[in-house]
PDBQT receptor file of N, H, CA, C and O in Angstrom, charges set to zero:
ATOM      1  N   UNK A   1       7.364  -9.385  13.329  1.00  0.00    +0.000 N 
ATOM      2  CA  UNK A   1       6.055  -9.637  12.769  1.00  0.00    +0.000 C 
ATOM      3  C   UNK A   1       5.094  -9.918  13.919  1.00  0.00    +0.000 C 
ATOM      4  O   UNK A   1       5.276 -10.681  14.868  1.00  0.00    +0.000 OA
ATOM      5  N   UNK A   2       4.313  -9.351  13.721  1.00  0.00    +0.000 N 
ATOM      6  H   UNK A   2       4.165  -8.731  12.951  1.00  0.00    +0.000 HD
ATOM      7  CA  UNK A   2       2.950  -9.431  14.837  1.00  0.00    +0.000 C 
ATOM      8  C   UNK A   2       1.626 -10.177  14.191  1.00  0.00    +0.000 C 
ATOM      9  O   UNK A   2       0.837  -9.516  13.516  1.00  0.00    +0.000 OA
ATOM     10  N   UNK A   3       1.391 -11.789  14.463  1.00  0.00    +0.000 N 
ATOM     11  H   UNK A   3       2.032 -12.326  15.011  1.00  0.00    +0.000 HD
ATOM     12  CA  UNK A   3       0.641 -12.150  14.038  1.00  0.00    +0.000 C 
ATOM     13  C   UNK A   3      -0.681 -11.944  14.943  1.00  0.00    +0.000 C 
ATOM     14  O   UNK A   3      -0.611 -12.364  16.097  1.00  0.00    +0.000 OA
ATOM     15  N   UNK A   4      -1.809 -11.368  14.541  1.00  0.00    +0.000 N 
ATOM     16  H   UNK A   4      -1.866 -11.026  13.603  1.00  0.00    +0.000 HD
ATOM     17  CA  UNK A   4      -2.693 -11.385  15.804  1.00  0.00    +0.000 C 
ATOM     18  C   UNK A   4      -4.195 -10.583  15.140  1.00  0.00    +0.000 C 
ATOM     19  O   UNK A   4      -3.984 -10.191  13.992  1.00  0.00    +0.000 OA
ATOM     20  N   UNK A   5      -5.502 -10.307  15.595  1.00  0.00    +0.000 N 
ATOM     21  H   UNK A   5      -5.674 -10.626  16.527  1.00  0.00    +0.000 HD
ATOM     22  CA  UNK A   5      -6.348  -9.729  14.975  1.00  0.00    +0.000 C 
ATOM     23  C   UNK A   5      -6.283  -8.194  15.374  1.00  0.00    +0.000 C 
ATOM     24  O   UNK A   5      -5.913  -7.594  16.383  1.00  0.00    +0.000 OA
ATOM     25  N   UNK A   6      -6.749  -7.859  14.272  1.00  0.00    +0.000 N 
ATOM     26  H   UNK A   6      -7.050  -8.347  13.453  1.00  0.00    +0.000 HD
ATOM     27  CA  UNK A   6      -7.052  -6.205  14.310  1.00  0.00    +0.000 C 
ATOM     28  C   UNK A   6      -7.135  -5.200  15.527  1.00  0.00    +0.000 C 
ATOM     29  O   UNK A   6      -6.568  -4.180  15.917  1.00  0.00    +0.000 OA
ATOM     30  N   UNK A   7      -8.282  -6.157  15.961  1.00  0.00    +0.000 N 
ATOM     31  H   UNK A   7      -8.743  -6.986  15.644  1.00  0.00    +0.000 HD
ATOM     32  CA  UNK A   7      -9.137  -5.625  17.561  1.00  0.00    +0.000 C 
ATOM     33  C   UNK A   7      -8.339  -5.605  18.211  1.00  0.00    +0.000 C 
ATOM     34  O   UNK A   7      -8.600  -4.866  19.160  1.00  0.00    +0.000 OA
ATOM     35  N   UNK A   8      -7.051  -6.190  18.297  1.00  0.00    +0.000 N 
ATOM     36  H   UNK A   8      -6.839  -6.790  17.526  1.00  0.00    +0.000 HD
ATOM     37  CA  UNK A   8      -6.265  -5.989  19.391  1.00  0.00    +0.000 C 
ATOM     38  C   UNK A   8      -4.975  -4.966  19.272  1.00  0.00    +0.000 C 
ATOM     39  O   UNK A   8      -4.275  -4.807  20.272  1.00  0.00    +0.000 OA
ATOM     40  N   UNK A   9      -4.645  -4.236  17.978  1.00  0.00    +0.000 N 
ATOM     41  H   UNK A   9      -5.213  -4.366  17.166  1.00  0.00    +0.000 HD
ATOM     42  CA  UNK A   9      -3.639  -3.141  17.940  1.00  0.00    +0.000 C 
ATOM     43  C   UNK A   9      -3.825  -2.238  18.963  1.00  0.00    +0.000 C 
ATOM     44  O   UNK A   9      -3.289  -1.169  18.673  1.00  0.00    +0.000 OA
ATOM     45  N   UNK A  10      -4.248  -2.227  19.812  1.00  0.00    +0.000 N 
ATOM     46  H   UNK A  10      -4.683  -3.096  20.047  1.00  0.00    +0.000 HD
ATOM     47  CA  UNK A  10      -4.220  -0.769  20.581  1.00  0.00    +0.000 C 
ATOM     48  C   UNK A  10      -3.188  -1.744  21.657  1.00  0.00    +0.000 C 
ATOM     49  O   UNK A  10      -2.330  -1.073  22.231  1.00  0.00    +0.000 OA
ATOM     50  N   UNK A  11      -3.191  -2.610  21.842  1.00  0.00    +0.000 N 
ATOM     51  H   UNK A  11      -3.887  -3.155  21.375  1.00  0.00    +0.000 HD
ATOM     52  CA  UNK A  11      -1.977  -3.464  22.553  1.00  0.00    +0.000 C 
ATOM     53  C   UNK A  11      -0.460  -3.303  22.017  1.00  0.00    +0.000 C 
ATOM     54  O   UNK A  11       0.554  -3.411  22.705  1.00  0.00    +0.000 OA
ATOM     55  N   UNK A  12      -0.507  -3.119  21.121  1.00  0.00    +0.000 N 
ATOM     56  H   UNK A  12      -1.332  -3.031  20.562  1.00  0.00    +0.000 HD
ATOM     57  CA  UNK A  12       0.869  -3.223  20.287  1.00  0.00    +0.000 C 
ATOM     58  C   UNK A  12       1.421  -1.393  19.948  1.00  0.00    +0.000 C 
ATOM     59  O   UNK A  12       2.466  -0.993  19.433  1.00  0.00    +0.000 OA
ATOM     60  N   UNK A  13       0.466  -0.767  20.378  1.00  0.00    +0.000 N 
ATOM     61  H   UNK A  13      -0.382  -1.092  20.796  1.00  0.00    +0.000 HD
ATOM     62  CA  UNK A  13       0.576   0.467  19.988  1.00  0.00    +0.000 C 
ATOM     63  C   UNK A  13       2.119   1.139  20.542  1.00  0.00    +0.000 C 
ATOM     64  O   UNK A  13       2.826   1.946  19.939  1.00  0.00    +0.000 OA
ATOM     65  N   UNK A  14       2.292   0.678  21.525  1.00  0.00    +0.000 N 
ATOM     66  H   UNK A  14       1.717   0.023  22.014  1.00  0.00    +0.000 HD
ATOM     67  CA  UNK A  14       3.434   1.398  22.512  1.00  0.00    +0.000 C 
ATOM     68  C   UNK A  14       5.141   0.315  22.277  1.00  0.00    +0.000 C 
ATOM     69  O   UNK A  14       6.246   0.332  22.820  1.00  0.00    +0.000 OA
ATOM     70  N   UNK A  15       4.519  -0.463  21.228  1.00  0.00    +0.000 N 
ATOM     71  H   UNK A  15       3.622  -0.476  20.787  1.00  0.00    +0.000 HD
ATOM     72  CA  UNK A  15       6.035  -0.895  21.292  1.00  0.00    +0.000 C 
ATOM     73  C   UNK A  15       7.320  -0.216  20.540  1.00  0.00    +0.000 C 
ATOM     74  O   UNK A  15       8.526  -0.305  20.770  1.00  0.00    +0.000 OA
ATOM     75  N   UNK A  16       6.719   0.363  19.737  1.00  0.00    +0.000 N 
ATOM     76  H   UNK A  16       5.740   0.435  19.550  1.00  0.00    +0.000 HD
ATOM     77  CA  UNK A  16       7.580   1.806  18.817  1.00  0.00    +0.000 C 
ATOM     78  C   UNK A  16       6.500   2.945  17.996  1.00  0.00    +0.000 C 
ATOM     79  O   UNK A  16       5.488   2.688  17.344  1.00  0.00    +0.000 OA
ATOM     80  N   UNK A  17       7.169   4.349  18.317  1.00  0.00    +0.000 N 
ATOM     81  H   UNK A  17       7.991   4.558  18.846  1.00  0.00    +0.000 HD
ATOM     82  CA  UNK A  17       6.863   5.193  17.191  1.00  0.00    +0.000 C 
ATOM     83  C   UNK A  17       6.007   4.761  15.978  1.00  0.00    +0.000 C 
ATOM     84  O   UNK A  17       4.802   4.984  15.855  1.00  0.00    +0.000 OA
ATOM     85  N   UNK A  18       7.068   3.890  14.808  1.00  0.00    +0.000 N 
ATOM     86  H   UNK A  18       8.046   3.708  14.908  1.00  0.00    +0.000 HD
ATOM     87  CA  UNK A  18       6.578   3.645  14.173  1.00  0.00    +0.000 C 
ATOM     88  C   UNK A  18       5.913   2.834  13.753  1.00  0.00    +0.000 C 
ATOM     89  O   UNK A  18       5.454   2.883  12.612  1.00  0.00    +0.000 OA
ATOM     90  N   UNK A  19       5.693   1.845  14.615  1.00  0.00    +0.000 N 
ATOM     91  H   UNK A  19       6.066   1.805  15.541  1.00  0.00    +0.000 HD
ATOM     92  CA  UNK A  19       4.434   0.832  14.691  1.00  0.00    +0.000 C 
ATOM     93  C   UNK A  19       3.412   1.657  15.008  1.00  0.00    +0.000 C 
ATOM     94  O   UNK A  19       2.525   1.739  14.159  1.00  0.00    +0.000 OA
ATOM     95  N   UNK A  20       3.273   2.405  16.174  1.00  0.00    +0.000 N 
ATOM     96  H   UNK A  20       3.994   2.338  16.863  1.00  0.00    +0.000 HD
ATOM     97  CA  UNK A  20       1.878   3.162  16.573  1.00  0.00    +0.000 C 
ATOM     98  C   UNK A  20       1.625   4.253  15.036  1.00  0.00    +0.000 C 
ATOM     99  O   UNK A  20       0.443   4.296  14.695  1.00  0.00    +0.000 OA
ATOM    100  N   UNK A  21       2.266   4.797  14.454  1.00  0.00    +0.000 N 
ATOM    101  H   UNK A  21       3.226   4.762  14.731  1.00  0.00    +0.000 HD
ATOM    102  CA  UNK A  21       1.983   5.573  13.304  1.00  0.00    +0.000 C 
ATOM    103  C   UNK A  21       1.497   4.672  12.172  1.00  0.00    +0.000 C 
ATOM    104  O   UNK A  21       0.782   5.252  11.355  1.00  0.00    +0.000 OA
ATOM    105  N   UNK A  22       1.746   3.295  11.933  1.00  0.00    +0.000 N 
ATOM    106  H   UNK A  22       2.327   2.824  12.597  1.00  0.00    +0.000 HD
ATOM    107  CA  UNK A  22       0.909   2.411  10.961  1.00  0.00    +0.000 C 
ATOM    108  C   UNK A  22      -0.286   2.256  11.621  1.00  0.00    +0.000 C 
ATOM    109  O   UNK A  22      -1.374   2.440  11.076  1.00  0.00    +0.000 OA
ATOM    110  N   UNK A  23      -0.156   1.965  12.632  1.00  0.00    +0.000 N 
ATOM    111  H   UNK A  23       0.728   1.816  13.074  1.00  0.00    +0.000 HD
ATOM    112  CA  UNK A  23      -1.526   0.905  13.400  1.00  0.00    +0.000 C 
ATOM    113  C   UNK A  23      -2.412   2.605  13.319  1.00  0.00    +0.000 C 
ATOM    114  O   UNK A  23      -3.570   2.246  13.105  1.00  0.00    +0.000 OA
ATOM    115  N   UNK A  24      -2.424   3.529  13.355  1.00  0.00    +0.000 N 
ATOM    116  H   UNK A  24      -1.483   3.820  13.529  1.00  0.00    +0.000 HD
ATOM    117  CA  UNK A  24      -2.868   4.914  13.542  1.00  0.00    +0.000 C 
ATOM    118  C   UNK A  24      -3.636   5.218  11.879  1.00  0.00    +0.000 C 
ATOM    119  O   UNK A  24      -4.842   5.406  11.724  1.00  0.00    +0.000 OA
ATOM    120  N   UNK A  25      -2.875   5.208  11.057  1.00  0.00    +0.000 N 
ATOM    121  H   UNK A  25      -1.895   5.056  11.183  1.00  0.00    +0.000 HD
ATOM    122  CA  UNK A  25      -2.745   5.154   9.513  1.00  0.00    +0.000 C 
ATOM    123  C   UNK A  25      -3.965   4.052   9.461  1.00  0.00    +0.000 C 
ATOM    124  O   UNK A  25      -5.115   4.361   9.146  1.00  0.00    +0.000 OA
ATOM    125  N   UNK A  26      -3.665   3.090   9.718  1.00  0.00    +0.000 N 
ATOM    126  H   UNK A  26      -2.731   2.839   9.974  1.00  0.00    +0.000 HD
ATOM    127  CA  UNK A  26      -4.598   1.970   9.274  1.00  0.00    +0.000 C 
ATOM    128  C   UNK A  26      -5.977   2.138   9.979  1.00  0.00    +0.000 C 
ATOM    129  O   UNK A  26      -6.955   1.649   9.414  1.00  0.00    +0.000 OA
ATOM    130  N   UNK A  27      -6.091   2.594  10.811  1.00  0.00    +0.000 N 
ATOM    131  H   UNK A  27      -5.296   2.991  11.270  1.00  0.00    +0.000 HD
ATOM    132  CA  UNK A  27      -7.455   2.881  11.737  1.00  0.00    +0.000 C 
ATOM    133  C   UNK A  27      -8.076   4.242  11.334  1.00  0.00    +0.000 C 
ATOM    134  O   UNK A  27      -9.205   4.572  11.698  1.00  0.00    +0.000 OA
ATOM    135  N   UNK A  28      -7.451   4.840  10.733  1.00  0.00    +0.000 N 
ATOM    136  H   UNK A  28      -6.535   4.572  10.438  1.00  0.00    +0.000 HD
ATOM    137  CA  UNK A  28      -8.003   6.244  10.016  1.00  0.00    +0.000 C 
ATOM    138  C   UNK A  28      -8.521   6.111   8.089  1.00  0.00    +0.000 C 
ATOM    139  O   UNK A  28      -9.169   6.835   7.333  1.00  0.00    +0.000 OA
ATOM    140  N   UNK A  29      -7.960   5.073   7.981  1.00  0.00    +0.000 N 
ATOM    141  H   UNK A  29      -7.434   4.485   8.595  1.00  0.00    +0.000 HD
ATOM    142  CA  UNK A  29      -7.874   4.982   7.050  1.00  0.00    +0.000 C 
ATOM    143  C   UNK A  29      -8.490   3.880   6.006  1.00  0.00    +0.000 C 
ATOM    144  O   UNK A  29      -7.841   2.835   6.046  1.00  0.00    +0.000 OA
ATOM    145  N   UNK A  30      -9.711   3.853   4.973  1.00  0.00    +0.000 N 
ATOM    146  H   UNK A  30     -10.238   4.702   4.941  1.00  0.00    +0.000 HD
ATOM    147  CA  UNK A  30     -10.248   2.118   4.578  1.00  0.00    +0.000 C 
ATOM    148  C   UNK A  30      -9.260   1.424   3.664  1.00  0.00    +0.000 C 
ATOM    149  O   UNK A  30      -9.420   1.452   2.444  1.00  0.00    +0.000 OA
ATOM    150  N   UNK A  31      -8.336   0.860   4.183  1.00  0.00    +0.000 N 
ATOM    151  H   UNK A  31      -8.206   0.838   5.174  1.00  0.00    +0.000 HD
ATOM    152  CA  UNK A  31      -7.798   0.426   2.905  1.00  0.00    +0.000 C 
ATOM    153  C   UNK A  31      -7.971  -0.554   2.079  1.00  0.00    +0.000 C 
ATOM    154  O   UNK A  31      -7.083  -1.051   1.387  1.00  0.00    +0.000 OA
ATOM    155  N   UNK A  32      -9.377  -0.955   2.116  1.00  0.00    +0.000 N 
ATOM    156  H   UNK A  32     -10.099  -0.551   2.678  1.00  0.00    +0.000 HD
ATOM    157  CA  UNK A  32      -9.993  -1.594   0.803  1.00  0.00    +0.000 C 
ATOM    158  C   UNK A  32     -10.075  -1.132  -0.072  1.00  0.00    +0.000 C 
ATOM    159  O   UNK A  32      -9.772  -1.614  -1.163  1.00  0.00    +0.000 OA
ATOM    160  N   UNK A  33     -10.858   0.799   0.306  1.00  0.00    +0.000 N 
ATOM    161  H   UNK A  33     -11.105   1.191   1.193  1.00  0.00    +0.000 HD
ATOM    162  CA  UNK A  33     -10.835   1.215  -0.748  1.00  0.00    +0.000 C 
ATOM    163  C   UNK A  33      -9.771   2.489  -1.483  1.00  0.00    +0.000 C 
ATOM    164  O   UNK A  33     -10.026   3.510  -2.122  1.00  0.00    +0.000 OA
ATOM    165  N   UNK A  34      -8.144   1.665  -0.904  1.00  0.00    +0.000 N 
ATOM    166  H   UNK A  34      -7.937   0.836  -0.385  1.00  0.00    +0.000 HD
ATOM    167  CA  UNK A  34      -7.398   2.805  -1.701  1.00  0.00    +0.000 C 
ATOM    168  C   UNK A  34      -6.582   2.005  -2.812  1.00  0.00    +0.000 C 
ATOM    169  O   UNK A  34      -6.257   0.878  -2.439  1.00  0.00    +0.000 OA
ATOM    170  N   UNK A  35      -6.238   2.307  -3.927  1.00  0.00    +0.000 N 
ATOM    171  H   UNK A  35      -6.502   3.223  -4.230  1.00  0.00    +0.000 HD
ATOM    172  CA  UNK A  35      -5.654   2.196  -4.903  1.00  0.00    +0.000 C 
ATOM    173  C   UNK A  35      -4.473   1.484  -4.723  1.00  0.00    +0.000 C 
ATOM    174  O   UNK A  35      -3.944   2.116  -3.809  1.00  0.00    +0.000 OA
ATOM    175  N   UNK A  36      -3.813   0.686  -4.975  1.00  0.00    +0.000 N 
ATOM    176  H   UNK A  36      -4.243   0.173  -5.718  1.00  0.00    +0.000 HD
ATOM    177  CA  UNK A  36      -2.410  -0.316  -5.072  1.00  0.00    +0.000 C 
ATOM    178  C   UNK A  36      -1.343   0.571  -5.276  1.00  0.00    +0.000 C 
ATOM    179  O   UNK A  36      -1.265   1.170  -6.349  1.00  0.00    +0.000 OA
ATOM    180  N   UNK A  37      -0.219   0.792  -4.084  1.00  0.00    +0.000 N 
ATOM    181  H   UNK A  37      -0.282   0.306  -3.213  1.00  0.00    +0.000 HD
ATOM    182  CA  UNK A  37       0.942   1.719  -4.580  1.00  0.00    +0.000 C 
ATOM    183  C   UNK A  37       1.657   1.868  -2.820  1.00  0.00    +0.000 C 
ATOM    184  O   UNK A  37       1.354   1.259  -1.794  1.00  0.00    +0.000 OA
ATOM    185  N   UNK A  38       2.506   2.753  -3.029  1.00  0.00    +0.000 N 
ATOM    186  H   UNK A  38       2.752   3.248  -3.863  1.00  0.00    +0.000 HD
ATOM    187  CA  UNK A  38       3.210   2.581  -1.960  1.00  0.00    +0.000 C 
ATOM    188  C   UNK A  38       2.997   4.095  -1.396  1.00  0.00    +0.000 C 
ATOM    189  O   UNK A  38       3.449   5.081  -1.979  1.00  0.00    +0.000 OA
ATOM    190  N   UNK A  39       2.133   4.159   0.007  1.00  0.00    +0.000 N 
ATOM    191  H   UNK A  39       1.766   3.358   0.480  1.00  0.00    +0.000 HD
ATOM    192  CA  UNK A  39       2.071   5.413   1.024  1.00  0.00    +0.000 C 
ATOM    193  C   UNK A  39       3.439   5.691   2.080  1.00  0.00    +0.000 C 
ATOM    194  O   UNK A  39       3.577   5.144   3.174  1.00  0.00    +0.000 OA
ATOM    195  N   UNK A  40       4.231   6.504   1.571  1.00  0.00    +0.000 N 
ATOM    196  H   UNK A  40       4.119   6.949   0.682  1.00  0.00    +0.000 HD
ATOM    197  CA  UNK A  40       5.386   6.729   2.888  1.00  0.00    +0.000 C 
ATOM    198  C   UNK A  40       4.141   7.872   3.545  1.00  0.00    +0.000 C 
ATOM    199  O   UNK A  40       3.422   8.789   3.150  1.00  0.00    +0.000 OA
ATOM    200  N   UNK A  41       4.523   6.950   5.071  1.00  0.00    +0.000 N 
ATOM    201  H   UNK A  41       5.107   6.205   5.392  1.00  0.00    +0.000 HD
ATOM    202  CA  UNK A  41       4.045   7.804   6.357  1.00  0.00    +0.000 C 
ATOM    203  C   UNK A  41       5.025   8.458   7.283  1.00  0.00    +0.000 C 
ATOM    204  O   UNK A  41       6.211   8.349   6.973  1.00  0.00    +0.000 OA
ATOM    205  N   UNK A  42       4.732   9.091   8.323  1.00  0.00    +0.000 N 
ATOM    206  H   UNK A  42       3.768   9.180   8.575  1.00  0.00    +0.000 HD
ATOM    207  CA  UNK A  42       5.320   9.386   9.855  1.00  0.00    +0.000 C 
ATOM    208  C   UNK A  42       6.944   9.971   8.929  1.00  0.00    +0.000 C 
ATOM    209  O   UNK A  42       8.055   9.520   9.207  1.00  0.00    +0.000 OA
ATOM    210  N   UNK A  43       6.689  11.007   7.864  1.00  0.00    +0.000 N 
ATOM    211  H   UNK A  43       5.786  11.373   7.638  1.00  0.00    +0.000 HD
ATOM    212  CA  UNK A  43       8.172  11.649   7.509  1.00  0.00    +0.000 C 
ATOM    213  C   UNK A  43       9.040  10.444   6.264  1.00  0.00    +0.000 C 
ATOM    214  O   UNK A  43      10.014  10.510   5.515  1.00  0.00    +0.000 OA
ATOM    215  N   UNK A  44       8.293   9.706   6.525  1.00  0.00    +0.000 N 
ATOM    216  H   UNK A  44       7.502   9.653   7.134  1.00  0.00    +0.000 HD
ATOM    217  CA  UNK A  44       8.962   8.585   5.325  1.00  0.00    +0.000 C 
ATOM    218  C   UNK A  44       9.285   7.152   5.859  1.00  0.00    +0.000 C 
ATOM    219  O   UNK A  44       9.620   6.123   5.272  1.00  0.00    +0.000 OA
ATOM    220  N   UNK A  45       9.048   7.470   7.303  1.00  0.00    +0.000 N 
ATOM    221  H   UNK A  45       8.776   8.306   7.780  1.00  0.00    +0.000 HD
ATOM    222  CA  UNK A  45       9.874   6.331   8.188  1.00  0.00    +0.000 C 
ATOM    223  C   UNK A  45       9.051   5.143   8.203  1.00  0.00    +0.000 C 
ATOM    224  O   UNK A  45       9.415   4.180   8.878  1.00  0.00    +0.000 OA
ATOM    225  N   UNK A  46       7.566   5.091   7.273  1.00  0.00    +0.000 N 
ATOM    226  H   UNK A  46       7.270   5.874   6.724  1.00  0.00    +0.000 HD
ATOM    227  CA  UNK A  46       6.513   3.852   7.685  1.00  0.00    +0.000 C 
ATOM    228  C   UNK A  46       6.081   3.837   5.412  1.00  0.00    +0.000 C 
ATOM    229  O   UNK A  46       5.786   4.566   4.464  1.00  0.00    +0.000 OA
ATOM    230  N   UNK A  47       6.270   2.930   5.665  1.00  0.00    +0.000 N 
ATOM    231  H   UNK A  47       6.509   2.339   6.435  1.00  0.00    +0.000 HD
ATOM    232  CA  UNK A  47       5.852   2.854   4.219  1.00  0.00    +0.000 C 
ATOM    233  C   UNK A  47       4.361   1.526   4.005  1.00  0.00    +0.000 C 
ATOM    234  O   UNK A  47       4.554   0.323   3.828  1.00  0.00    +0.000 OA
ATOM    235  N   UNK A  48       3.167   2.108   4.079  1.00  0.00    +0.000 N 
ATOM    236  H   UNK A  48       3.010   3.085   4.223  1.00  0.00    +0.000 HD
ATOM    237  CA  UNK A  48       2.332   1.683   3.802  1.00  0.00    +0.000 C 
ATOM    238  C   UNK A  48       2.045   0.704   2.445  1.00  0.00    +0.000 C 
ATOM    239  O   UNK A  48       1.151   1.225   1.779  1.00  0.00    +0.000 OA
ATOM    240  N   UNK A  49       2.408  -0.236   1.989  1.00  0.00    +0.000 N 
ATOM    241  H   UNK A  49       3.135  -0.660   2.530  1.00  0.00    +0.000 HD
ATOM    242  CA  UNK A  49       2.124  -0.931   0.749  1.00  0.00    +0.000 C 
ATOM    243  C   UNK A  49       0.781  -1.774   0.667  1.00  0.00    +0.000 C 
ATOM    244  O   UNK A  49       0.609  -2.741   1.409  1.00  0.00    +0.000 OA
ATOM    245  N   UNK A  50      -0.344  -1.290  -0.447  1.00  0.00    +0.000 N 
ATOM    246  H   UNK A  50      -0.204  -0.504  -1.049  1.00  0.00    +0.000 HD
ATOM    247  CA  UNK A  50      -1.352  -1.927  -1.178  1.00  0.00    +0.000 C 
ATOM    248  C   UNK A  50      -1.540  -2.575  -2.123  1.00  0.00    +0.000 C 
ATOM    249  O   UNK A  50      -1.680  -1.912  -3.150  1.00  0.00    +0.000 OA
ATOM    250  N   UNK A  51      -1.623  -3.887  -2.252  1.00  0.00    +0.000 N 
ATOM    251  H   UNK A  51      -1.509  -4.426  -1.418  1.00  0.00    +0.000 HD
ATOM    252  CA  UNK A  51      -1.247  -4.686  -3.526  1.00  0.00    +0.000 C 
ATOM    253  C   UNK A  51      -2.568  -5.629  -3.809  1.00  0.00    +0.000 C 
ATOM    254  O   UNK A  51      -2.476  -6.527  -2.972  1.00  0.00    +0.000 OA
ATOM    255  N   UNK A  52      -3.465  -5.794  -4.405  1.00  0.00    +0.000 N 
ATOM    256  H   UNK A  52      -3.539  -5.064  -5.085  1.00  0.00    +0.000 HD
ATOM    257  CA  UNK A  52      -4.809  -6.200  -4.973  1.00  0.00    +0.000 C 
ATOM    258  C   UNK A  52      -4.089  -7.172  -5.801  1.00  0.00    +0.000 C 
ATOM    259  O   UNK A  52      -3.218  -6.944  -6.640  1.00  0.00    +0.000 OA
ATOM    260  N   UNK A  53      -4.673  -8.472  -5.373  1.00  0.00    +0.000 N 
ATOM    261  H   UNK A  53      -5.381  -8.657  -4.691  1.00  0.00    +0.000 HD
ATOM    262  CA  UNK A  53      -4.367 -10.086  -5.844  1.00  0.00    +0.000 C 
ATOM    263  C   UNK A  53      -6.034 -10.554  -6.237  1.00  0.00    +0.000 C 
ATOM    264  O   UNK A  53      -7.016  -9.880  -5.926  1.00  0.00    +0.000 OA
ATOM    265  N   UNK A  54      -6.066 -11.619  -6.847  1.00  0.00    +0.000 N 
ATOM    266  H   UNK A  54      -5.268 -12.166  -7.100  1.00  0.00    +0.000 HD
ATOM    267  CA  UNK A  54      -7.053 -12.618  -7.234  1.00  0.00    +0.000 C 
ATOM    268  C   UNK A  54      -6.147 -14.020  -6.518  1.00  0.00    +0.000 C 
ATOM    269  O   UNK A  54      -5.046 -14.430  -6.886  1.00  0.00    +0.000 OA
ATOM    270  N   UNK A  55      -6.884 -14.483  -5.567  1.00  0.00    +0.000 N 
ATOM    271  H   UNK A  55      -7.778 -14.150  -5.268  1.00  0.00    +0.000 HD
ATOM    272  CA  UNK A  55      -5.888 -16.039  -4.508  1.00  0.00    +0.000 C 
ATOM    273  C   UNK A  55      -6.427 -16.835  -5.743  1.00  0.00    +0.000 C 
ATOM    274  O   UNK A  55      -5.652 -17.565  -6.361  1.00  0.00    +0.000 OA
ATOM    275  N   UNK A  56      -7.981 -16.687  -6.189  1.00  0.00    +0.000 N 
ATOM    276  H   UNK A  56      -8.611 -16.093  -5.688  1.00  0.00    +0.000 HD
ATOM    277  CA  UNK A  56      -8.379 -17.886  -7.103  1.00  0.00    +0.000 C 
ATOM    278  C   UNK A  56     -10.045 -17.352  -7.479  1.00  0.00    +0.000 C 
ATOM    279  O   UNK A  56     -10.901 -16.660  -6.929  1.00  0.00    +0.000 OA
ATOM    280  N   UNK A  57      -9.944 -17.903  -8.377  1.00  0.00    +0.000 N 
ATOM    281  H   UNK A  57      -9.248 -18.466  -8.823  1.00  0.00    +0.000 HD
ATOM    282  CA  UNK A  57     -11.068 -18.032  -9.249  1.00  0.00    +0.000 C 
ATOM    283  C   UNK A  57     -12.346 -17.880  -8.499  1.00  0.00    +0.000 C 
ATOM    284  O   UNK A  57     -12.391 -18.615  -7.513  1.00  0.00    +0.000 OA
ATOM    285  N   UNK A  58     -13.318 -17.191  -8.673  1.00  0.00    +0.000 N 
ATOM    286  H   UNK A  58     -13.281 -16.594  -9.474  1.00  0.00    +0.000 HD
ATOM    287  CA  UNK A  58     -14.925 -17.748  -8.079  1.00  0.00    +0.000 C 
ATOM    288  C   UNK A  58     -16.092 -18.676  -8.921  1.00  0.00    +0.000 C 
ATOM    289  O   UNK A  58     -17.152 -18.980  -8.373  1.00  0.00    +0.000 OA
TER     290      UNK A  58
């Protein structure tokens, strides 16, 4: 697990394949605005999951 901000994935890019193919996915991609479900990437080997919660009330 890589706790850390956004701005800094191009650091983390080279530690595997399939880390650089999410961090790649996610920078091409808005995923605010995609639909809740599961994206297999990079041949199947990266599985993208979107899941839309309510934390609490406004």
């Amino acid at each position: 697990m890589i706790f850390d901000s956004i701005k800094n994935a191009d650091i983390y890019r080279k530690i595997s394949p399939n880390l650089k193919a999410a961090l790649d996915y996610m920078k091409a991609h808005d995923l605010n605005e995609m639909e809740p479900g599961r994206y297999p990437i990079a041949d199947g080997k990266v599985l993208i999951i979107i899941k839309k919660r309510i934390c609490h009330e406004k």
